[in-house]
N, CA, C and O atoms as a Tinker XYZ file with bonds, in Angstrom:
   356  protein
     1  N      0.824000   -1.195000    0.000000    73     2
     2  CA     0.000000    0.000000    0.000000    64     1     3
     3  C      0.872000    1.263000    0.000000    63     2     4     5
     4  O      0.499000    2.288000   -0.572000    81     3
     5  N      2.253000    1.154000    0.773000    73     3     6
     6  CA     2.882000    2.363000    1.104000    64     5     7
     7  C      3.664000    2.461000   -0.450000    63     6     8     9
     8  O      4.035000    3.508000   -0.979000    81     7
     9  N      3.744000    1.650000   -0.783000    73     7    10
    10  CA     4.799000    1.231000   -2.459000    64     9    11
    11  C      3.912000    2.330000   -3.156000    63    10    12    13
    12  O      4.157000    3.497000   -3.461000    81    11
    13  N      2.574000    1.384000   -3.326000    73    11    14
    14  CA     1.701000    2.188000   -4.324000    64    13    15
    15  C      1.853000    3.885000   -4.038000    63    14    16    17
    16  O      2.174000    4.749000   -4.854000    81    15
    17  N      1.597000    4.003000   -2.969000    73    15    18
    18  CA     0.913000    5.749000   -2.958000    64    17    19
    19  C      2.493000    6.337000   -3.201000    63    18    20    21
    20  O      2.425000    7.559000   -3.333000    81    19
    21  N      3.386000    6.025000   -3.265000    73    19    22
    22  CA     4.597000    6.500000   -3.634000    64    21    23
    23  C      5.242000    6.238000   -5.334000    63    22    24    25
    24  O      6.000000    7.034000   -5.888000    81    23
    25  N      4.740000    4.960000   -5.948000    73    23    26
    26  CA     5.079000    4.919000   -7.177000    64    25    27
    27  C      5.184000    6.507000   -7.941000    63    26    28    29
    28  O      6.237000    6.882000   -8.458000    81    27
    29  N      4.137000    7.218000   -7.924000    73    27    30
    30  CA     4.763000    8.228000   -8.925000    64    29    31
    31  C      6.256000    8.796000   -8.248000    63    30    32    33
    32  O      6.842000    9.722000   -8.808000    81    31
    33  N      6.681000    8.316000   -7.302000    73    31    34
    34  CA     8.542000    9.089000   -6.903000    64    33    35
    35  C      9.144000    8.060000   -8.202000    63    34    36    37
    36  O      9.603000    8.417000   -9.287000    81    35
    37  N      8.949000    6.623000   -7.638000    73    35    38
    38  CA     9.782000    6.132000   -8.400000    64    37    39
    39  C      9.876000    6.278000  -10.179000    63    38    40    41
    40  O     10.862000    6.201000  -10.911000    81    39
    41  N      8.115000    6.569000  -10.577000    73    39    42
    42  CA     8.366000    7.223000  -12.386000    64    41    43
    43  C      9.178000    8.154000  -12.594000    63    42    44    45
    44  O     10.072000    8.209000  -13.439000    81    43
    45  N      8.745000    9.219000  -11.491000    73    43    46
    46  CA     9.465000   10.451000  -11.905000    64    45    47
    47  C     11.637000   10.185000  -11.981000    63    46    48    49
    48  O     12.450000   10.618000  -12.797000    81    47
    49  N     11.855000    9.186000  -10.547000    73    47    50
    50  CA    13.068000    8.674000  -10.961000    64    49    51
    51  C     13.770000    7.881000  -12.809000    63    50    52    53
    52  O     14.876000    7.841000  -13.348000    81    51
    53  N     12.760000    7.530000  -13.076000    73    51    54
    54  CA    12.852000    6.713000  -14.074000    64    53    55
    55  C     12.775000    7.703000  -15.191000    63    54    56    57
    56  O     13.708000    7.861000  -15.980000    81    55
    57  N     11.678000    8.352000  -15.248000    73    55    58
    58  CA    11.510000    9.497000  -16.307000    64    57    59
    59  C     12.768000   10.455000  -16.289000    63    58    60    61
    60  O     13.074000   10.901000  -17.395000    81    59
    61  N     13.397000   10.768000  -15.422000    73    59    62
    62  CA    14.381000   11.577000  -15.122000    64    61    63
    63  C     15.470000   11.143000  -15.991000    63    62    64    65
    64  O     15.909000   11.609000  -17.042000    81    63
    65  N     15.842000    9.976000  -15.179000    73    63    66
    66  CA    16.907000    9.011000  -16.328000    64    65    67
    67  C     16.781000    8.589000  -17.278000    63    66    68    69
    68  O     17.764000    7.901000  -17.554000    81    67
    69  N     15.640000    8.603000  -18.478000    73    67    70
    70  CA    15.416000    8.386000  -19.350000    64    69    71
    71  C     15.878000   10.181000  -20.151000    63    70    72    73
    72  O     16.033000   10.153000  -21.372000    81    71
    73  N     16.027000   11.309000  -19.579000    73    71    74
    74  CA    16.433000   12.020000  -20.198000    64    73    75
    75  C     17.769000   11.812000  -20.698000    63    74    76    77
    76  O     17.949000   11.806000  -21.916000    81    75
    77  N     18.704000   11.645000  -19.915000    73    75    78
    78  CA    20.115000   10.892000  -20.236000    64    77    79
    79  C     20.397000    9.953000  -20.963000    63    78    80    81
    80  O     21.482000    9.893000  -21.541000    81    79
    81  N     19.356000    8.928000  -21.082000    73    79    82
    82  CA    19.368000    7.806000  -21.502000    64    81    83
    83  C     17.992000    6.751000  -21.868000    63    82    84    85
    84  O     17.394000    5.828000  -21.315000    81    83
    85  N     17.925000    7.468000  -23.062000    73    83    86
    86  CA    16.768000    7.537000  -23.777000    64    85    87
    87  C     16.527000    5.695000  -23.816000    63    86    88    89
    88  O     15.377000    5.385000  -23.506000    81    87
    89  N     17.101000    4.956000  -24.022000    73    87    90
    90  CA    16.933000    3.532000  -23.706000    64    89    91
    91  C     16.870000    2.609000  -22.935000    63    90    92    93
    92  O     16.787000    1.402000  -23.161000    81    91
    93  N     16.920000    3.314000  -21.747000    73    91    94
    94  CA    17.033000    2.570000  -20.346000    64    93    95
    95  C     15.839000    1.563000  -20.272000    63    94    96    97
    96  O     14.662000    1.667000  -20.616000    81    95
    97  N     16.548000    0.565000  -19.711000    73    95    98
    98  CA    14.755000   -0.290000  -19.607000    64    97    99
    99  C     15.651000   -1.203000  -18.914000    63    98   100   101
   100  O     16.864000   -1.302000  -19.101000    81    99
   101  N     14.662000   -2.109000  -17.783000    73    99   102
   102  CA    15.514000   -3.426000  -16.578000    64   101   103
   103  C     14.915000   -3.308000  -15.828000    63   102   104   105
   104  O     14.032000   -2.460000  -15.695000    81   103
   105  N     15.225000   -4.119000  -15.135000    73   103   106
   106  CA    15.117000   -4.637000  -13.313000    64   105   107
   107  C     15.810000   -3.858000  -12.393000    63   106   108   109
   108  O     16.716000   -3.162000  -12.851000    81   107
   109  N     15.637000   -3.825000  -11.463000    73   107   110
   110  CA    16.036000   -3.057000  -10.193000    64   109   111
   111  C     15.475000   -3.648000   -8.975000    63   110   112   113
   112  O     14.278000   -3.435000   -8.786000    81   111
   113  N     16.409000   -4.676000   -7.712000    73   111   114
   114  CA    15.406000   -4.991000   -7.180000    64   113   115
   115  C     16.143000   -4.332000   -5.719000    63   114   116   117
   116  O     17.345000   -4.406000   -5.466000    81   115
   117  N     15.204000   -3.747000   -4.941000    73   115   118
   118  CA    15.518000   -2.616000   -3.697000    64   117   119
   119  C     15.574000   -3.313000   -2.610000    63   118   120   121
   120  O     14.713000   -4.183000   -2.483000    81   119
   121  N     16.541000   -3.147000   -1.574000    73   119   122
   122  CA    15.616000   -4.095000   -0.475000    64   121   123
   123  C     16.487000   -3.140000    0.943000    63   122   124   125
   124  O     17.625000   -2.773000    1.236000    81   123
   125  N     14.912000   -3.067000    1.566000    73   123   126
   126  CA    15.258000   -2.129000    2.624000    64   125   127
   127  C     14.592000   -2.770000    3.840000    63   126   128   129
   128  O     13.725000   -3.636000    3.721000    81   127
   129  N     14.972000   -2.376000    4.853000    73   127   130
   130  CA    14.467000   -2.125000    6.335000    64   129   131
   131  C     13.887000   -1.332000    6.804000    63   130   132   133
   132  O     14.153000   -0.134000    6.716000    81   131
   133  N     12.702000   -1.953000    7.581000    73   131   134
   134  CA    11.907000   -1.263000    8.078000    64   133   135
   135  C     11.906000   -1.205000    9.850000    63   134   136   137
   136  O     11.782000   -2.292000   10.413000    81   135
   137  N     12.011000   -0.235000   10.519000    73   135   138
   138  CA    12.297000   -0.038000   11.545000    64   137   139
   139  C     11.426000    0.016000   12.307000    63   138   140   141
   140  O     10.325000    0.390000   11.903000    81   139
   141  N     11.675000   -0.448000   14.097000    73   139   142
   142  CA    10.252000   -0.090000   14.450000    64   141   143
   143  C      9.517000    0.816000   14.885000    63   142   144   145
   144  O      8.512000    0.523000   15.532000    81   143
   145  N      9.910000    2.314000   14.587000    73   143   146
   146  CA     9.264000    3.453000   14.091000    64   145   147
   147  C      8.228000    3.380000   12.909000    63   146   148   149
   148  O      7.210000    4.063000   12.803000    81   147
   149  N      8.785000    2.217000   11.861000    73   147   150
   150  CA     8.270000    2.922000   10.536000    64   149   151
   151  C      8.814000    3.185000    9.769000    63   150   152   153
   152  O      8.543000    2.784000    8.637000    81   151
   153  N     10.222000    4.287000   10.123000    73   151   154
   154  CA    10.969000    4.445000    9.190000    64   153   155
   155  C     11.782000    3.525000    8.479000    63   154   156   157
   156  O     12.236000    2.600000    9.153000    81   155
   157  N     12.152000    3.575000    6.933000    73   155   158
   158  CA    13.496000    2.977000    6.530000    64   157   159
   159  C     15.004000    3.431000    7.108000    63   158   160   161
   160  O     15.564000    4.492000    7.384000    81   159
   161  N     15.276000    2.247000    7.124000    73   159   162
   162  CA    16.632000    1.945000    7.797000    64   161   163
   163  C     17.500000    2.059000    6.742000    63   162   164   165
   164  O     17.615000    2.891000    5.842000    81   163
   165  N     18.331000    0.639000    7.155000    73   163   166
   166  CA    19.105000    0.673000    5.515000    64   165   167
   167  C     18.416000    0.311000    4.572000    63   166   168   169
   168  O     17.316000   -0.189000    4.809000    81   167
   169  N     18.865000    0.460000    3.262000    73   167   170
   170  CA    18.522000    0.589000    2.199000    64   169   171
   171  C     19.470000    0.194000    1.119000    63   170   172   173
   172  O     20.532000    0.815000    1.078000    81   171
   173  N     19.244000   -0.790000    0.193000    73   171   174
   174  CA    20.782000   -1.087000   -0.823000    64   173   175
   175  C     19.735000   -2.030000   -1.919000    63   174   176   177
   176  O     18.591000   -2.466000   -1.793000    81   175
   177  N     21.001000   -2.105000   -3.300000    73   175   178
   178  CA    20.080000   -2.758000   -4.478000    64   177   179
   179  C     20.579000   -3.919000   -4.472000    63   178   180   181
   180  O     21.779000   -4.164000   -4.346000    81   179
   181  N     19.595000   -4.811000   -4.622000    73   179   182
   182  CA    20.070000   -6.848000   -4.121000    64   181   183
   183  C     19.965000   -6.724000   -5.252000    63   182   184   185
   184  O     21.128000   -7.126000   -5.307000    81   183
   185  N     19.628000   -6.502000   -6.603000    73   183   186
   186  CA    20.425000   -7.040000   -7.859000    64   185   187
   187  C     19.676000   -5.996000   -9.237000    63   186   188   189
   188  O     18.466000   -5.783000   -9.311000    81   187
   189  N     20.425000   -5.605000   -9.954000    73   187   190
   190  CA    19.802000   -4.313000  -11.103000    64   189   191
   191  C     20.143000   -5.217000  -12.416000    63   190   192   193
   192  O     20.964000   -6.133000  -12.378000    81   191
   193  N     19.430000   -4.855000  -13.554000    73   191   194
   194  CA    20.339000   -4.724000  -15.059000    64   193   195
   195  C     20.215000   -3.486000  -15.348000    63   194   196   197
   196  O     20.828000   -3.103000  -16.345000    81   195
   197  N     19.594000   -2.728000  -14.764000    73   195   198
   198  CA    19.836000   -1.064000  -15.023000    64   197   199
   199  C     21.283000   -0.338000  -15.095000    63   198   200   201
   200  O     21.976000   -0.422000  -14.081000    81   199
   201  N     21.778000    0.344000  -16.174000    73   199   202
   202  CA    22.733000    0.446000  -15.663000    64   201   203
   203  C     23.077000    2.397000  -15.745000    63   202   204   205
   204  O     23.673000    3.031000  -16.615000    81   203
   205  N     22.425000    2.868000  -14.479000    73   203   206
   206  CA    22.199000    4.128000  -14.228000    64   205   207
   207  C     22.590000    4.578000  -12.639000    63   206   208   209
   208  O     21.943000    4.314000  -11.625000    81   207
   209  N     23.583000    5.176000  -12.724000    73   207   210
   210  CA    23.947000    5.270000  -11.093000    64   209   211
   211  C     22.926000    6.673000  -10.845000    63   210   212   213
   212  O     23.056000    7.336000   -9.815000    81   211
   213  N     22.197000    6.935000  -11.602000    73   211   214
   214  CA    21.567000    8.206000  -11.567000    64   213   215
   215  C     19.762000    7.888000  -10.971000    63   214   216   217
   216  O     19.081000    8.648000  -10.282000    81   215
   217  N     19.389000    6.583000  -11.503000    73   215   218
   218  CA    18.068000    6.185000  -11.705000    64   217   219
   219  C     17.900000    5.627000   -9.946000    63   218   220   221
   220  O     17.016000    5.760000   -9.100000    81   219
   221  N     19.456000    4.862000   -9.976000    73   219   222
   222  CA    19.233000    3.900000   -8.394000    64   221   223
   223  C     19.593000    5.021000   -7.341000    63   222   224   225
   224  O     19.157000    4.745000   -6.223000    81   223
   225  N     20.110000    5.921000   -7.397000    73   223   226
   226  CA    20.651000    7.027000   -6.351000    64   225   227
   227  C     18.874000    7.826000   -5.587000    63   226   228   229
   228  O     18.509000    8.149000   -4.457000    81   227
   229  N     18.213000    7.844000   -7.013000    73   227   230
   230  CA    17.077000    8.499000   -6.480000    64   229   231
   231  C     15.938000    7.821000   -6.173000    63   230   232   233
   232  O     15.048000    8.261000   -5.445000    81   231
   233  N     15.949000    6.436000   -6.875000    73   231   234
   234  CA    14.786000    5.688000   -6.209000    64   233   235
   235  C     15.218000    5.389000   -4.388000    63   234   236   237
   236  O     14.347000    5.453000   -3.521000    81   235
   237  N     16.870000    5.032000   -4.030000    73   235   238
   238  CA    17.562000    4.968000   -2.889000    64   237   239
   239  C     16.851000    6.489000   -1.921000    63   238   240   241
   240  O     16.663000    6.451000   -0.705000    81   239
   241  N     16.610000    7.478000   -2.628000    73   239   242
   242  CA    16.783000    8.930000   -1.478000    64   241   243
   243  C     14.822000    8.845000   -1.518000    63   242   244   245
   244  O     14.256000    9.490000   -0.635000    81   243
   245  N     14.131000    8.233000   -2.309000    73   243   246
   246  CA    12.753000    8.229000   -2.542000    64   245   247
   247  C     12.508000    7.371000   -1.540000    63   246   248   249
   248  O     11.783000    7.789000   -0.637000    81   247
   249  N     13.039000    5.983000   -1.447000    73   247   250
   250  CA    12.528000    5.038000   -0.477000    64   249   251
   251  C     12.558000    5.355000    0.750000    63   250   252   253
   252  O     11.651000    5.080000    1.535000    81   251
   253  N     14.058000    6.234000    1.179000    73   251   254
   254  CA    14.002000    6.033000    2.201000    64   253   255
   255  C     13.255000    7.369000    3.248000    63   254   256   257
   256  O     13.561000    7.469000    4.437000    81   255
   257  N     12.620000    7.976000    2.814000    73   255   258
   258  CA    11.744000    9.360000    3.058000    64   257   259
   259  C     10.426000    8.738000    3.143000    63   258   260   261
   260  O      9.491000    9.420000    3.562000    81   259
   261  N     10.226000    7.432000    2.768000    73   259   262
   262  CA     8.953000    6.641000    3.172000    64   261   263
   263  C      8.578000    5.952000    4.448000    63   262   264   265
   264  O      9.283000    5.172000    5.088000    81   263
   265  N      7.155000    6.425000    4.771000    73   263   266
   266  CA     7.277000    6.200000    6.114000    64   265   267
   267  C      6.010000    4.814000    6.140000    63   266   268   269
   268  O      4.888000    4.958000    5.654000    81   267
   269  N      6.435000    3.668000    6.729000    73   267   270
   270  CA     5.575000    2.804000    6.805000    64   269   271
   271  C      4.848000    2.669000    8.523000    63   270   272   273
   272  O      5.383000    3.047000    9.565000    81   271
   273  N      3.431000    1.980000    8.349000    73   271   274
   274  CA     2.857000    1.616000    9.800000    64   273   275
   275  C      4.352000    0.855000   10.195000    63   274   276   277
   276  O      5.064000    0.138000    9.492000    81   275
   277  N      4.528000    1.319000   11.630000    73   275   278
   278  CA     5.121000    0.220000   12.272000    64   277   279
   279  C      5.095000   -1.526000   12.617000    63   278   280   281
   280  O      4.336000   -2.120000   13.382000    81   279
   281  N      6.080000   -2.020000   11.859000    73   279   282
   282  CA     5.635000   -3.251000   12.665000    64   281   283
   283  C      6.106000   -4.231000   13.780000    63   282   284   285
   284  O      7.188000   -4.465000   14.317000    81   283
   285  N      4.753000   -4.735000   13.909000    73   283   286
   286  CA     4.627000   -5.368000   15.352000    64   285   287
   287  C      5.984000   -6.853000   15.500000    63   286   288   289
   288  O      6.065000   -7.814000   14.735000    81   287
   289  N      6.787000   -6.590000   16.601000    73   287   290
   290  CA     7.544000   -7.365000   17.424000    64   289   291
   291  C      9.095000   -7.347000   16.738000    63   290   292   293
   292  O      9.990000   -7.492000   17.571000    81   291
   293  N      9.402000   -7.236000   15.756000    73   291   294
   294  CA    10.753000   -6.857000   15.433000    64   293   295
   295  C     11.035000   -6.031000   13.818000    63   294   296   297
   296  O     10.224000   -6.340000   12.945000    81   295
   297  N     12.097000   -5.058000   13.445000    73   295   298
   298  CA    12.355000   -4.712000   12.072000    64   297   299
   299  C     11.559000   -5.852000   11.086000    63   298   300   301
   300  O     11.089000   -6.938000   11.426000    81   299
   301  N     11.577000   -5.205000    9.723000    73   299   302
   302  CA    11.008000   -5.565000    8.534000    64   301   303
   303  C     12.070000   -5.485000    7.823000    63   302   304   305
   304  O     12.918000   -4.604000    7.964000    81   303
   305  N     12.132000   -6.726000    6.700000    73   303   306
   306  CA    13.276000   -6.871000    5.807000    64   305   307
   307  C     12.421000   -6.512000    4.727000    63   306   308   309
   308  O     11.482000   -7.307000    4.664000    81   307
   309  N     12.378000   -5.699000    3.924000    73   307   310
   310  CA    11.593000   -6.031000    2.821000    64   309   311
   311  C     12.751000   -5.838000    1.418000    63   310   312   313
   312  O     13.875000   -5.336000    1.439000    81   311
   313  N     11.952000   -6.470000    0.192000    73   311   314
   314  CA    12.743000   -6.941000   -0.834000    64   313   315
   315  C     11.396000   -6.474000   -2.418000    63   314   316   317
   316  O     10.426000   -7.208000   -2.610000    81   315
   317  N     11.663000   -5.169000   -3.344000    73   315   318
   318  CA    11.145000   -4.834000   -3.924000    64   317   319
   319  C     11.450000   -4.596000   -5.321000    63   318   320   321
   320  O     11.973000   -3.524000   -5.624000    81   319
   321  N     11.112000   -5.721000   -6.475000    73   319   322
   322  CA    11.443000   -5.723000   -7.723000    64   321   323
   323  C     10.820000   -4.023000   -8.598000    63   322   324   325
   324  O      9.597000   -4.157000   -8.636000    81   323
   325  N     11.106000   -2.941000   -9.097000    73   323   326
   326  CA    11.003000   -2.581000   -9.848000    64   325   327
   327  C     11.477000   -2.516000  -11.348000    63   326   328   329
   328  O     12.652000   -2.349000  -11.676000    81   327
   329  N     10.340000   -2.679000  -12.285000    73   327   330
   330  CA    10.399000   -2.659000  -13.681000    64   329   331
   331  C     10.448000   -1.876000  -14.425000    63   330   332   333
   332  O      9.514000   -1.074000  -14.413000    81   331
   333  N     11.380000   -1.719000  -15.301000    73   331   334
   334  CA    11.191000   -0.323000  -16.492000    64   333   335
   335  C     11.257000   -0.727000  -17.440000    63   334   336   337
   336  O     12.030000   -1.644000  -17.716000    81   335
   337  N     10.462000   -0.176000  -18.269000    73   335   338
   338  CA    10.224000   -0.565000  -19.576000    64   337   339
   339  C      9.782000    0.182000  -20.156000    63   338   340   341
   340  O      8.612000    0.390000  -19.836000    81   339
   341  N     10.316000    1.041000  -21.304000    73   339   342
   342  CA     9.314000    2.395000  -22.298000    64   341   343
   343  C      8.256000    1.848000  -23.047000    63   342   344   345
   344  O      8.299000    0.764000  -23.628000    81   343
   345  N      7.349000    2.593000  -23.019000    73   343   346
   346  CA     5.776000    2.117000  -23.728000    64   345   347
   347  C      5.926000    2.894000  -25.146000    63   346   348   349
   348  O      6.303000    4.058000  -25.287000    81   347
   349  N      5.587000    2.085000  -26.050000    73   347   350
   350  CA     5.805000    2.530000  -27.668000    64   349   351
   351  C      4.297000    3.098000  -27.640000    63   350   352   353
   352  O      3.435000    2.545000  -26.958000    81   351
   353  N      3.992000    4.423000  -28.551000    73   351   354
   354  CA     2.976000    4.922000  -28.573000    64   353   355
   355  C      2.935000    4.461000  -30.271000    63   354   356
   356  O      1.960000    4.748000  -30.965000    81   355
């Protein structure tokens, strides 16, 4: 739920880097901690074919400004595939 209401950070990351690099398209998969505040903890990429130190820097500063419900009895590992792919009009 917290992914969704934040996806447009991560387009606008993607759209961004597509100015540079009009062909970008891959996997990116994020995987962060969740603290028991809520907040993200650490934060690092468990595996990309992206190859944009520009695209992962800002989805990295997007995630971690996200604030999730706390959860109950210890940290959250979580592990999040994003996809890019340009849509042919």
């Amino acid at each position: 739920k917290v992914i969704d209401a934040h996806m447009d950070e991560v387009v606008y990351c993607y759209e961004s880097a597509l100015l540079g690099n009009p062909g970008l398209s891959g996997k990116a998969v994020f995987e962060w901690k969740i603290t028991q505040s809520g907040h993200v903890g650490e934060t690092r990429i468990q595996s990309t074919t992206l190859h944009s130190d520009s695209i992962h820097g800002c989805i990295t500063s997007a995630i971690k400004a996200w604030q999730f419900s706390p959860p109950q009895g210890s940290e959250v590992l979580v592990s999040y595939p994003f996809i890019f792919d340009m849509v042919g009009f």
